[in-house]
LOVOGU-113724 format. One record per atom (N, C-alpha, C, O): x, y, z; residue in one letter. Coordinates in pm, whole numbers, plus 32768, in hexadecimal, padded with zeros to 4 digits. Layout:
BEGIN
XYZa...
This chain:
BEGIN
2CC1E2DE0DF1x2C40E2B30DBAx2BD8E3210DD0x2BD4E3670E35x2B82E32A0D63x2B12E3A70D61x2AB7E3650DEEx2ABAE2F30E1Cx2A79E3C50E12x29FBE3D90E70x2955E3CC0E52x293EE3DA0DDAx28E3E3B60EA2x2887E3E60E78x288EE4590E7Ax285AE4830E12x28B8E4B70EC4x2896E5420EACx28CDE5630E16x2891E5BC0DDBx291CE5360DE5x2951E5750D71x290BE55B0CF2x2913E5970C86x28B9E4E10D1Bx2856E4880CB8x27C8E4E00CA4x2783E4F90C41x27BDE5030D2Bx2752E5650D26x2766E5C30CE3x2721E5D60C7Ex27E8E6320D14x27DDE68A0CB3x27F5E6750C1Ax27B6E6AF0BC1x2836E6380C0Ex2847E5D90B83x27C2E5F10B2Dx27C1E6360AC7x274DE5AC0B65x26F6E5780B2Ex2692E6260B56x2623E63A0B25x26C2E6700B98x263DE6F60BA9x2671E7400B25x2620E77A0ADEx2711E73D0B01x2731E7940A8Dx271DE7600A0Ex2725E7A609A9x26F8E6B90A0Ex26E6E67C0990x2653E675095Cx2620E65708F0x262CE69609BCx258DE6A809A8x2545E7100970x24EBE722091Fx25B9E77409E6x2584E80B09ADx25BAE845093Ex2582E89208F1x2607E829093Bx26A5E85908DDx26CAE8EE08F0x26EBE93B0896x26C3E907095Cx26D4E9A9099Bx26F6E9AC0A10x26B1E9770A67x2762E9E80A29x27C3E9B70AC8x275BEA150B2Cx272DE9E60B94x273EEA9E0AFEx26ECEAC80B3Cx2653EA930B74x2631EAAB0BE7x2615EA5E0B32x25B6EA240B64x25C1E98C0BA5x256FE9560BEFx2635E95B0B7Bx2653E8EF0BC6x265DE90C0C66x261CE8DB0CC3x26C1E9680C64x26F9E9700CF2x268BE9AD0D4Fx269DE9A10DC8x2600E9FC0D15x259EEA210D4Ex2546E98D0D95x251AE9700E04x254CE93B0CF6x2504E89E0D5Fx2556E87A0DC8x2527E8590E35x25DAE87E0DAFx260DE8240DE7x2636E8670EA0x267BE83A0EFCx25DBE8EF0E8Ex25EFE94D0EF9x267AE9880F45x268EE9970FBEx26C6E9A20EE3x276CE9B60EFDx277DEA080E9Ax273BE9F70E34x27F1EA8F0EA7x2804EAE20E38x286AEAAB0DB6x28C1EA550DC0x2841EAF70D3Ax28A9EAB70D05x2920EA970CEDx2932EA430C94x2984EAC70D29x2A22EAA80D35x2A55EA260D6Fx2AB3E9E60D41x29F8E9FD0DF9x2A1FE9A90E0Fx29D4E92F0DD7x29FBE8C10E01x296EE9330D7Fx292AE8C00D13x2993E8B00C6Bx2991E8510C1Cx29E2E92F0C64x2A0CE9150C0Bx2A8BE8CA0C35x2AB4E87E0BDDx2ADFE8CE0CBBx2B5CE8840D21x2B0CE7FF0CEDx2B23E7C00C86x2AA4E7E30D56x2A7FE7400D17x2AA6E71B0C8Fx2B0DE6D90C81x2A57E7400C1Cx2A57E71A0BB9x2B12E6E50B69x2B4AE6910B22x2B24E7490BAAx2BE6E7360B87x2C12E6E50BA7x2C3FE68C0B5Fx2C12E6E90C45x2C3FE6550C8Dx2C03E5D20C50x2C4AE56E0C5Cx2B97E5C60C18x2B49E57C0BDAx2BA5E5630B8Bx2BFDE5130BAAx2BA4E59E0B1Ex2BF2E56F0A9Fx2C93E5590AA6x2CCEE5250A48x2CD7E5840B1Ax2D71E58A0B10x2D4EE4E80B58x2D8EE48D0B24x2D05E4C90BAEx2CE4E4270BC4x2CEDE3E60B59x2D52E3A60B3Cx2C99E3EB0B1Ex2C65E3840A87x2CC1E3830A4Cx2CF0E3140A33x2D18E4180A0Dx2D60E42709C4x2D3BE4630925x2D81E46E08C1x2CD0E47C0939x2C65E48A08B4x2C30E51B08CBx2C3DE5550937x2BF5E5510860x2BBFE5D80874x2B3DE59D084Cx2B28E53F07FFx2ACBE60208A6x2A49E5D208B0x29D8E638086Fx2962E6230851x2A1DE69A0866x29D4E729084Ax2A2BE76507CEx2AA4E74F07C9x29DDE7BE075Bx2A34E82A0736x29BCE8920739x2944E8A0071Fx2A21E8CC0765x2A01E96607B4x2A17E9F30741x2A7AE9E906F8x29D4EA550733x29F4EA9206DEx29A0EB0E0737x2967EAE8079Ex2997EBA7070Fx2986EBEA0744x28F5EC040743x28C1EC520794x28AFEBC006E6x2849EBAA06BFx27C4EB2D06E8x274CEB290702x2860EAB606D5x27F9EA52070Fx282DE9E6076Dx287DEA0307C6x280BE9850760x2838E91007C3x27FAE8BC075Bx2795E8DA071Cx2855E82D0749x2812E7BC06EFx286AE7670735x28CCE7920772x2842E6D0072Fx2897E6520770x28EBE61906BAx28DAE61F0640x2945E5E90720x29A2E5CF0675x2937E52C0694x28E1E51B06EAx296CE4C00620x295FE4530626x297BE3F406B8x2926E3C40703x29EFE3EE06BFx29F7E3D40751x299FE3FC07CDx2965E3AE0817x29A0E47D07D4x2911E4B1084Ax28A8E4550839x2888E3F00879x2876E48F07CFx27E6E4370785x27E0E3B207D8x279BE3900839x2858E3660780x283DE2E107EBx2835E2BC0884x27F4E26308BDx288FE32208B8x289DE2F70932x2817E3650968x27D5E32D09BFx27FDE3A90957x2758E3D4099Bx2706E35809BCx26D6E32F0A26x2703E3300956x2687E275097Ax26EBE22709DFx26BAE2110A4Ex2757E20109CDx2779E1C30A34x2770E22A0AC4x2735E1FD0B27x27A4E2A10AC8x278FE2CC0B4Ex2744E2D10B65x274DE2C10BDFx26ACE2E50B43x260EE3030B63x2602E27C0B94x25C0E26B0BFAx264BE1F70B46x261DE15C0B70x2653E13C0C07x2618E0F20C56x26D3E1870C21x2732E1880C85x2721E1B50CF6x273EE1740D5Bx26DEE2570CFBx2686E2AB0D4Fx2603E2590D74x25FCE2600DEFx2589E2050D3Ex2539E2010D25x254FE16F0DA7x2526E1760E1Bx259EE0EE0D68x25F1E0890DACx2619E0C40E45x25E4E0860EA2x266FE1310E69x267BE16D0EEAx2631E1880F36x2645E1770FAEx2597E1D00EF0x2512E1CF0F3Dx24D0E16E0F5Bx2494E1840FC4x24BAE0FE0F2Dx2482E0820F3Bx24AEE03E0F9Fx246FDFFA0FF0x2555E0600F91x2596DFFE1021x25B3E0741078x261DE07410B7x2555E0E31084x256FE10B10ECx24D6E1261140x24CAE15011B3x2480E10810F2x23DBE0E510F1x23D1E066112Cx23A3E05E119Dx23FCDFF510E7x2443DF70112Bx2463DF5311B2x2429DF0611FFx24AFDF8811C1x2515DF89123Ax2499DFCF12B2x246ADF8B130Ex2475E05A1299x240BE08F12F2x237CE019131Dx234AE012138Dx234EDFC2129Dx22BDDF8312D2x2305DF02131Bx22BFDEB71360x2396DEE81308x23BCDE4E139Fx23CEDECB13F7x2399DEB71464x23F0DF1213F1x2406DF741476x237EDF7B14B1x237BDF551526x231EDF9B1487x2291DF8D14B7x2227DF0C14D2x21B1DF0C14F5x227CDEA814B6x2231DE2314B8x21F4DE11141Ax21CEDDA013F9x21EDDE7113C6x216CDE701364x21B9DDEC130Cx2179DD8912E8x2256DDFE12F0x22B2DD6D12A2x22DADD211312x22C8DD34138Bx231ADCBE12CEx237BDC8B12EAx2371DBE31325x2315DBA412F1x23B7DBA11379x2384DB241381x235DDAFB13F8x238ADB401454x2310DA97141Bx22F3DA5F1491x22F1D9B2147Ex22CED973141Bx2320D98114FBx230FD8F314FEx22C2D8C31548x22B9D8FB15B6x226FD8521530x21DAD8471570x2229D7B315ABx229AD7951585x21ECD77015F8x21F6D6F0160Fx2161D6C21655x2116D6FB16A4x215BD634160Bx20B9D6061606x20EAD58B1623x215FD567161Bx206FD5371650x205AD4BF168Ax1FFDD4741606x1FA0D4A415C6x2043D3E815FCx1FDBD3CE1564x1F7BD3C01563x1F43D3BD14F6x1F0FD3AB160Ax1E8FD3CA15E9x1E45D42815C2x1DD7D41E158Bx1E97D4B115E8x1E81D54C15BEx1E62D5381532x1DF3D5571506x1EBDD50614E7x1EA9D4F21452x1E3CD4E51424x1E11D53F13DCx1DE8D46E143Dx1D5ED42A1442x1CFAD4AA1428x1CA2D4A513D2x1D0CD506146Ax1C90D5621477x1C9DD5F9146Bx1C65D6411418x1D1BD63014FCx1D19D69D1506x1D94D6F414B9x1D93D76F14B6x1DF2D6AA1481x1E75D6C61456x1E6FD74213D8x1E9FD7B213C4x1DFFD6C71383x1DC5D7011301x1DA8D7A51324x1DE9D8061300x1D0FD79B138Cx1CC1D81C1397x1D34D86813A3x1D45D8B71346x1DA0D8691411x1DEFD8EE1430x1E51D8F713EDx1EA7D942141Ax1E6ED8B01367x1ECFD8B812EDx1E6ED92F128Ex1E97D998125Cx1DF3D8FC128Bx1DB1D943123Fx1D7FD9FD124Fx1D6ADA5511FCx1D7DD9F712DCx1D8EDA87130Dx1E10DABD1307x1E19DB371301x1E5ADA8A1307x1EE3DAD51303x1EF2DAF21279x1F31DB571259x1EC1DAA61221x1EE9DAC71195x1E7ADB121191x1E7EDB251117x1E26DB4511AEx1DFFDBAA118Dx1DF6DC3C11ABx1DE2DC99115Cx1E0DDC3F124Ex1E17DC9112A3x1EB2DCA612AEx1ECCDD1B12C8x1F0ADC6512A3x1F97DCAE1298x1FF2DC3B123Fx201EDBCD125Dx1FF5DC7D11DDx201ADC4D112Ex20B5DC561158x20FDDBF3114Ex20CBDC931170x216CDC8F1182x21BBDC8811DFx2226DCC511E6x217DDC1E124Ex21A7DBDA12A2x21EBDB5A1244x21D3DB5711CCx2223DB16126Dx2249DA6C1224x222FDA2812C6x2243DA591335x21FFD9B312A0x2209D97A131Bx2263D8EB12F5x2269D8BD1283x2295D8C0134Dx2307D8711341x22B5D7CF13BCx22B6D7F11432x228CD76813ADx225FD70C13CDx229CD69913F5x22D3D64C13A7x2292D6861491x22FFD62914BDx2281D5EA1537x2257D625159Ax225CD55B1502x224DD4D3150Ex226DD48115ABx22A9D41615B0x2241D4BC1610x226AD47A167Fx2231D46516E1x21F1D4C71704x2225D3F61737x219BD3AC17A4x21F7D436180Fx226FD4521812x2157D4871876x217AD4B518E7x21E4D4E71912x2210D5591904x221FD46C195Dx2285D48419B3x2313D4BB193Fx235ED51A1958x2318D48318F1x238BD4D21883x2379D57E1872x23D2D5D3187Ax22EDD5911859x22C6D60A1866x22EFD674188Cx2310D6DC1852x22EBD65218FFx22DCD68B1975x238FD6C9198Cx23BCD73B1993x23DBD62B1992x246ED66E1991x249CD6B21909x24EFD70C1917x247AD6981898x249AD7061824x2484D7791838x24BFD7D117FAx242DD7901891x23D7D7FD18A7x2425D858190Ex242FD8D21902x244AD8251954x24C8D84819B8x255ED8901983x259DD8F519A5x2578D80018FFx25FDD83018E6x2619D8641865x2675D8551815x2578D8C81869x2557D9061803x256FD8E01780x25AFD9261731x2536D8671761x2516D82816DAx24B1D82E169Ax248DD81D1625x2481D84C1703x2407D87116A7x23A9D8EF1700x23B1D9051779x2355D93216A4x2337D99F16C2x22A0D9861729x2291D9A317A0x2257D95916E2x21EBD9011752x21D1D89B1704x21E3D880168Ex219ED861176Fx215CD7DB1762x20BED7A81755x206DD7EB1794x2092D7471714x1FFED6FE1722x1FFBD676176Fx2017D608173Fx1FC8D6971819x201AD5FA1830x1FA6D5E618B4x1F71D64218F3x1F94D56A18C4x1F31D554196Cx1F72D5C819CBx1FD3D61019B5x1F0CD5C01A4Fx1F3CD62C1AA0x1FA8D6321AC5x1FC2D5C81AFEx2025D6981AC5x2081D6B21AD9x20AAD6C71B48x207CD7221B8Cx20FAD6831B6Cx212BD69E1C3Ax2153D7181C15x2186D74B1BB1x211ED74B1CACx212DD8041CE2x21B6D7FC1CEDx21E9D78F1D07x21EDD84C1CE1x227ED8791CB9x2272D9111CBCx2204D9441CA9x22FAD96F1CDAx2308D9F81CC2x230EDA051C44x2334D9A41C02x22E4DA8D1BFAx22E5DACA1B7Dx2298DA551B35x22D1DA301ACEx222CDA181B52x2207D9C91AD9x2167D9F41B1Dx2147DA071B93x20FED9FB1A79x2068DA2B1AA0x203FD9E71A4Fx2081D9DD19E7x1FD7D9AB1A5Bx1F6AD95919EEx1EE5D9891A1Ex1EB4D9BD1A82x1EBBD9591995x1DF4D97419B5x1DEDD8DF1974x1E41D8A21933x1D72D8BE199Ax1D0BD8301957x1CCCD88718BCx1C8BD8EE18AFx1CFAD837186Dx1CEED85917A9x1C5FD7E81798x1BFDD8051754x1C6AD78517D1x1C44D728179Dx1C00D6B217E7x1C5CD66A180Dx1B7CD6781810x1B2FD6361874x1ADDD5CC1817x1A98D5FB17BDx1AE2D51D182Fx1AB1D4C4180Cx1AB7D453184Fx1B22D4231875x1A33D4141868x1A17D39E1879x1A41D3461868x1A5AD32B17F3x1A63D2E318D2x1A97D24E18C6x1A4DD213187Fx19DDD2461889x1A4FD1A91826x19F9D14017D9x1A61D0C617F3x1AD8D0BD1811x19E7D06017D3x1A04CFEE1805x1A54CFAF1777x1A09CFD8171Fx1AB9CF691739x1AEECF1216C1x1ACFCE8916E2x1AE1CE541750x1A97CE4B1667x1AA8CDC31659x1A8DCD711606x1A3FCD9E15B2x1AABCD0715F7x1AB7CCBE1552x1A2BCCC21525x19C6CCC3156Bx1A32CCC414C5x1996CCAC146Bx197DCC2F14B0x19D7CBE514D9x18E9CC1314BCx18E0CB6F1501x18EBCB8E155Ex1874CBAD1560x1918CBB215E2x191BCBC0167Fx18AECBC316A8x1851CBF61669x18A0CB821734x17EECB8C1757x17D0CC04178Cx175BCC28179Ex184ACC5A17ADx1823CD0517AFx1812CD36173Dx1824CDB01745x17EBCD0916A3x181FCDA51640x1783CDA01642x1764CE0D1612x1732CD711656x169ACD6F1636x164CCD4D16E1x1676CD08173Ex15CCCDA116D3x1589CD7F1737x158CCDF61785x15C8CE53174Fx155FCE0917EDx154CCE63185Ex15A0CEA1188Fx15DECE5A18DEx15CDCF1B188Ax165ECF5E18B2x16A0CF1D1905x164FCEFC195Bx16EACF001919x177ECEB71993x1784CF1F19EFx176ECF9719E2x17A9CED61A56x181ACF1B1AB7x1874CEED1B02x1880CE731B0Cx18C2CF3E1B43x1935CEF51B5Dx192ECE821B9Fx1997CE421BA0x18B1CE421BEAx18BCCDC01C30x18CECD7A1BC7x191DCD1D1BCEx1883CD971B42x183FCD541AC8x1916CD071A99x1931CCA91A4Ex1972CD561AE2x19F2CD3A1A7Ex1A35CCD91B03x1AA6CCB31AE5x1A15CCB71B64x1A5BCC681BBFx1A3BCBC51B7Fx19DACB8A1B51x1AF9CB9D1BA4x1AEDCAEC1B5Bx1B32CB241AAEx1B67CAD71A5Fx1B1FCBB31A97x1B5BCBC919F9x1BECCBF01A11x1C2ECC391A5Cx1C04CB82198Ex1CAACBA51975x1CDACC511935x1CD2CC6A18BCx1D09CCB9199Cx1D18CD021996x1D9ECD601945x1E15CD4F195Fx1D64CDCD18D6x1DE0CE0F18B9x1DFBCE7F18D5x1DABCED718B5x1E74CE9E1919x1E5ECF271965x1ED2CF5E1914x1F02CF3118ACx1EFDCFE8196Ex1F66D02D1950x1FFDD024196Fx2010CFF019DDx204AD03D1944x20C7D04419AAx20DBD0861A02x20E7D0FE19EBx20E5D0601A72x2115D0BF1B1Bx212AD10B1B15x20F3D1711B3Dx21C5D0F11AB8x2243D1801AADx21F6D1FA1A1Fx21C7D26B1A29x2209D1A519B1x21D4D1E21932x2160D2111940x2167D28C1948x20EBD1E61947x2061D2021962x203DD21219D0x1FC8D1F319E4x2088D2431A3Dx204AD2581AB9x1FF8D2931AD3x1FC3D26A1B3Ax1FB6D30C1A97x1F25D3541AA7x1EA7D2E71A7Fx1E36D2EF1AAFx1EC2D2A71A41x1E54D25219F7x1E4CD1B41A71x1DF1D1851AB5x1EAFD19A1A63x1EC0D14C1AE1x1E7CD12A1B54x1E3DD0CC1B85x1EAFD1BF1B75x1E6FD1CC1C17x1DF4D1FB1C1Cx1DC1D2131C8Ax1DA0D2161B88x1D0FD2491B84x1CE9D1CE1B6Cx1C8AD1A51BAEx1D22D17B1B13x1CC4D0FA1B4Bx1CC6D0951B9Bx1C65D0511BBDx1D3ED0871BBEx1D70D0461C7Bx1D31D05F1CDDx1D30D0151D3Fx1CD1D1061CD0x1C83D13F1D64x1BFCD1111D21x1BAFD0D61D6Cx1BD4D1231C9Cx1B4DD0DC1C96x1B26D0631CD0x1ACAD0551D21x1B8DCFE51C94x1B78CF9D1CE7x1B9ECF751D6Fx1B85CF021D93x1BE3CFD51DCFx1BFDCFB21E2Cx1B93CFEB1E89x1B6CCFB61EF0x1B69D0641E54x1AB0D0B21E8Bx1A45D0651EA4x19FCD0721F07x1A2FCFDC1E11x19F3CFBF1E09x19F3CF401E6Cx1982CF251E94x1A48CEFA1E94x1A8CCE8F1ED9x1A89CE171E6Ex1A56CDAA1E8Bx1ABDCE2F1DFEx1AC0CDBA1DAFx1B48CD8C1D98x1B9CCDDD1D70x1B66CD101DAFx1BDACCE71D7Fx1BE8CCEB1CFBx1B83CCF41CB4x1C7BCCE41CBCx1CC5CD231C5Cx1D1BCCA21C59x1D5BCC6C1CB3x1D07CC791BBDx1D2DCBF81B47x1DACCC571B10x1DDBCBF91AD2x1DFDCCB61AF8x1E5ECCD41A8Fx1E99CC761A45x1EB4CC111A84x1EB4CC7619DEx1EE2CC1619ACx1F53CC671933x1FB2CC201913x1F50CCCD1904x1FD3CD1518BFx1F83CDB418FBx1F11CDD9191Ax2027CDFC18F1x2025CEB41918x205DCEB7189Fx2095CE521874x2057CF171863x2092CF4C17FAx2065D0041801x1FFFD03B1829x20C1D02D17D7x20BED0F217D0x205BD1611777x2037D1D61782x2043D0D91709x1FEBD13C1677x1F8AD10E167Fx1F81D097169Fx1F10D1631663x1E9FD13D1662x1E76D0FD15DAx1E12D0B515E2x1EA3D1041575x1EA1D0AE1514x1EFCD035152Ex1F05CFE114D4x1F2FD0271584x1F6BCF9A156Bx1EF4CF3515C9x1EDDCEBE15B6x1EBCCF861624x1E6CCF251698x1DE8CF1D161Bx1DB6CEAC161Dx1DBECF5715D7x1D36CF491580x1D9CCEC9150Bx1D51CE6B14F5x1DE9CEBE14E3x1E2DCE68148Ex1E0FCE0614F2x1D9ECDD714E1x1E4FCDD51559x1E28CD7A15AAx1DC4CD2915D3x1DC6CCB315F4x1D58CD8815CDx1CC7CD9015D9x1C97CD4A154Fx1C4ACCEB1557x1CBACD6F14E9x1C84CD4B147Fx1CC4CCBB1472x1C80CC6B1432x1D38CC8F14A2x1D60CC181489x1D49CBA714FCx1D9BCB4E1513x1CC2CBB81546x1C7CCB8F15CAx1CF9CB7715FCx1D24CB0315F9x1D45CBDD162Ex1DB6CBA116A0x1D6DCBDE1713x1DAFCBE6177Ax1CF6CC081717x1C9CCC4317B0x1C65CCCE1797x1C85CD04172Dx1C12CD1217F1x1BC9CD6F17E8x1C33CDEB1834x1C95CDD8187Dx1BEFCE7F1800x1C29CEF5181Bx1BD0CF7D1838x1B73CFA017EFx1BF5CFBA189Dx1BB7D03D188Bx1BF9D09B185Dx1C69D0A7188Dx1BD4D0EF1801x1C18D13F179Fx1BBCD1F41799x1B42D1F917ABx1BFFD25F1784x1BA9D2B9179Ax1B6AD2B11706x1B85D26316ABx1B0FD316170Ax1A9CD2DA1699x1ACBD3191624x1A76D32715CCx1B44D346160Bx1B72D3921557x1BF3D313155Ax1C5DD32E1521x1BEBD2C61580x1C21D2481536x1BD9D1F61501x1C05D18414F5x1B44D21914CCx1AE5D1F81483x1B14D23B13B6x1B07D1FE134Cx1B48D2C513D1x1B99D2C51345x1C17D25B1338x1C76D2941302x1C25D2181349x1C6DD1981333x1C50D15B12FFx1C97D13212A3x1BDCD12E1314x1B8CD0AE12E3x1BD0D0501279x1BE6D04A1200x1BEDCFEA1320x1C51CF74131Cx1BDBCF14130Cx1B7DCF0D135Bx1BF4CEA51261x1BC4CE5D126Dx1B9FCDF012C1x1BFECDC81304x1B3CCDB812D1x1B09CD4E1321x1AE3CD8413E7x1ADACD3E144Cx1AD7CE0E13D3x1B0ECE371433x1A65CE991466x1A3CCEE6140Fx1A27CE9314CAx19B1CED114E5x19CDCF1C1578x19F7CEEC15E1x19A9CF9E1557x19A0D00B15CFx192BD02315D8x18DDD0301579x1908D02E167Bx188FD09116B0x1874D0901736x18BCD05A1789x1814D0C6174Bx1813D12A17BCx17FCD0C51825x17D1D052181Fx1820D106187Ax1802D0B21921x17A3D0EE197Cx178DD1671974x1755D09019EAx172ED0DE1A24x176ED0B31AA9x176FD0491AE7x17B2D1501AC4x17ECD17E1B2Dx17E6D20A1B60x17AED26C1B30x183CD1F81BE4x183CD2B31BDDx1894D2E21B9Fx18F3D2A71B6Bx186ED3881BA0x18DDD3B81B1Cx1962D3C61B4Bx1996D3EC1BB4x198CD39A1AD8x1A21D3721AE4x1A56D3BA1A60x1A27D39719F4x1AB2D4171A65x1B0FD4581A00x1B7AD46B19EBx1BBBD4881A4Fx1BBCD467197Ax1C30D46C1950x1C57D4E41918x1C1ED4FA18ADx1CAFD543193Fx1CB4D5A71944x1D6BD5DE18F1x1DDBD5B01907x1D46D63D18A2x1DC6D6611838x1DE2D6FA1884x1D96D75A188Ex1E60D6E918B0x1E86D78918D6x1F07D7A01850x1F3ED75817FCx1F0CD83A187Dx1F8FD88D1823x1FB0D8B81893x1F67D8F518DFx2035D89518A8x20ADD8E218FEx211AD8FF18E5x2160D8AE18A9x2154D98B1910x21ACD9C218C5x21FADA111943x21CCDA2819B2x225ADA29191Dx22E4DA741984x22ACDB16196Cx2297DB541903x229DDB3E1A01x2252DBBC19F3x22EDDC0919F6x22F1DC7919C3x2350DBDD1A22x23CDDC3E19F4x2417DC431966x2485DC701945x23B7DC071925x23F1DBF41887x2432DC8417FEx23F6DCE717D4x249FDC5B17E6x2491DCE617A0x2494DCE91720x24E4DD3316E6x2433DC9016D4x23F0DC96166Cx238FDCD61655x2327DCAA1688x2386DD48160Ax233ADDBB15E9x22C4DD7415A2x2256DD9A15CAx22C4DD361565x2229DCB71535x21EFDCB5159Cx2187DCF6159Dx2218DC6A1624x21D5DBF31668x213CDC3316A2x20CEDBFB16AEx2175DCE816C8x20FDDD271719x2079DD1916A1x200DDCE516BDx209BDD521616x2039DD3F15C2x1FFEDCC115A7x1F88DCB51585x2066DC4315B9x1FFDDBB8159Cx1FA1DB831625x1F37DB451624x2009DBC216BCx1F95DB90172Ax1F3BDBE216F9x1EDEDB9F16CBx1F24DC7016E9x1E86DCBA16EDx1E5ADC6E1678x1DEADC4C169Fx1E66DC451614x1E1BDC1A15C5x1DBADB8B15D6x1D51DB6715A2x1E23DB471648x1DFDDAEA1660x1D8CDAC216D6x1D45DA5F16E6x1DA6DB72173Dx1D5FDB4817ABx1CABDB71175Fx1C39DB441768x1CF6DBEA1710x1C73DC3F16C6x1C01DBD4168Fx1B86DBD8168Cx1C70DB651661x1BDDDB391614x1BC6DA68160Ex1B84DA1A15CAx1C2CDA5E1682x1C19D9D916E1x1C19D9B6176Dx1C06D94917A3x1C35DA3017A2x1C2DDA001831x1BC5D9EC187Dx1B85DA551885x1B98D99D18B5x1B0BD97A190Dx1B08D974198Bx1B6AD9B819A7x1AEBD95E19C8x1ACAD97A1A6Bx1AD2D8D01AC8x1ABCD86B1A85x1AE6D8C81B22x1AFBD8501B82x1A5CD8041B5Ax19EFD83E1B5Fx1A73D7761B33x1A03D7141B31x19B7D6ED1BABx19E7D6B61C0Ex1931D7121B97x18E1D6D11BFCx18C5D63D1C04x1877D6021BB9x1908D6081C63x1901D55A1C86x1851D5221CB4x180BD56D1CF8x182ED4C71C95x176CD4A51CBCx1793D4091CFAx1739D3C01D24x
């Protein structure tokens, strides 16, 4: 089977139609540009050139195959241009894994920087509460993650992307959705919807210590993992919820959010990723990510 090199010279003598000035581009003398060209054709089986003492012309056959080799040569550079920008992070793929409240708010923004800031990344989107995260993340399924704070572990680094306020959920009609801000005494005696332990355990235990700070007893009455399923709940008065405040793009009928007065209390979105990873992407999507979301530790009042 022919070569690129032979394609090259192929295509420097079909261009020029003069072995001599070919073999000058092609920076090699001419004897051994005219060896190529032979081997060339005793391949094919076809003659590509007629040669005369005078001139050089491509028969019919040449003719054609010039456009295909220029298409062929041209195809070899691309995938070898290709191949170099995943070698550099600039292609290739990465797998993100997000938490579905991420969705709600921050998922969008850092979809939208990536498509613009690195076009030829693909990102690949995999759907999973925390703690799943975390072990994909391990058994390298995924490249990083969008997930509550991530237990310290070796080779794994996160920054905080993302900081919001608890708000209070509750049915339209509740004697909290109107009137004078609430607080948490304001929810003792309420049939409560929290998170799941296992599934939602960051969310959980942020609102398990509110009210356990506050010394208020705690009504639960369903845990569930999604934050759209506890606002569904909410809307179908099965009891009240605290929810961080971009589960307000939801807007679940019958269903009223707002603010509390308490101390600040936040819900917080990290990216963590396997710092021994050897995906040539991942270094370009953390800098992109720390570049233009990462924020600094929340001051508590």
């Amino acid at each position: 089977m022919f070569d690129l090199k032979q394609l090259q010279c192929f295509i420097a003598v079909g261009e020029e139609l003069h072995f001599g000035h070919a073999a000058r581009r092609m920076f090699m003398t001419q004897p051994p540009l005219s060896r190529q060209i032979r081997l060339l054709e005793h391949e094919l089986q076809i003659q590509l050139f007629v040669r005369t003492s005078r001139s050089v012309t491509l028969t019919p056959a040449g003719a054609v195959f010039l456009r295909e080799a220029r298409r062929l040569v041209a195809l070899a550079g691309n995938a070898a241009a290709a191949a170099q920008r995943v070698a550099r992070g600039e292609a290739g793929l990465l797998h993100l894994g997000f938490t579905a409240g991420s969705s709600y708010s921050f998922l969008p923004k850092i979809l939208a920087r990536i498509n613009t800031s690195l076009k030829e990344v693909d990102i690949v989107l995999h759907e999973m509460v925390t703690r799943q995260q975390v072990e994909a993340l391990h058994a390298h399924v995924i490249d990083a993650g969008l997930m509550r704070m991530p237990r310290e572990k070796d080779n794994v680094e996160s920054i905080c992307v993302a900081r919001e306020s608890m708000m209070l959920a509750v049915p339209r009609g509740h004697r909290l959705a109107t009137g004078s801000m609430p607080s948490i005494k304001d929810l003792q005696g309420e049939p409560f919807i929290t998170y799941d332990p296992r599934d939602g355990q960051y969310f959980y235990e942020l609102v398990d210590g509110l009210f356990s700070n506050a010394a208020v007893p705690t009504h639960y009455v369903q845990r569930v993992s999604q934050i759209h399923s506890i606002l569904a709940l909410v809307s179908a008065n099965q009891g009240i919820a605290l929810v961080p405040e971009s589960a307000r793009a939801l807007r679940f009928d019958g269903t009223f959010i707002r603010k509390m007065k308490m101390r600040s209390v936040f819900a917080e979105l990290f990216l963590a990723w396997r710092t021994d990873s050897e995906n040539p992407a991942l270094p370009h999507f953390c800098k992109l990510a720390i570049k233009n979301f990462a924020i600094p530790p929340a001051k508590t009042t």
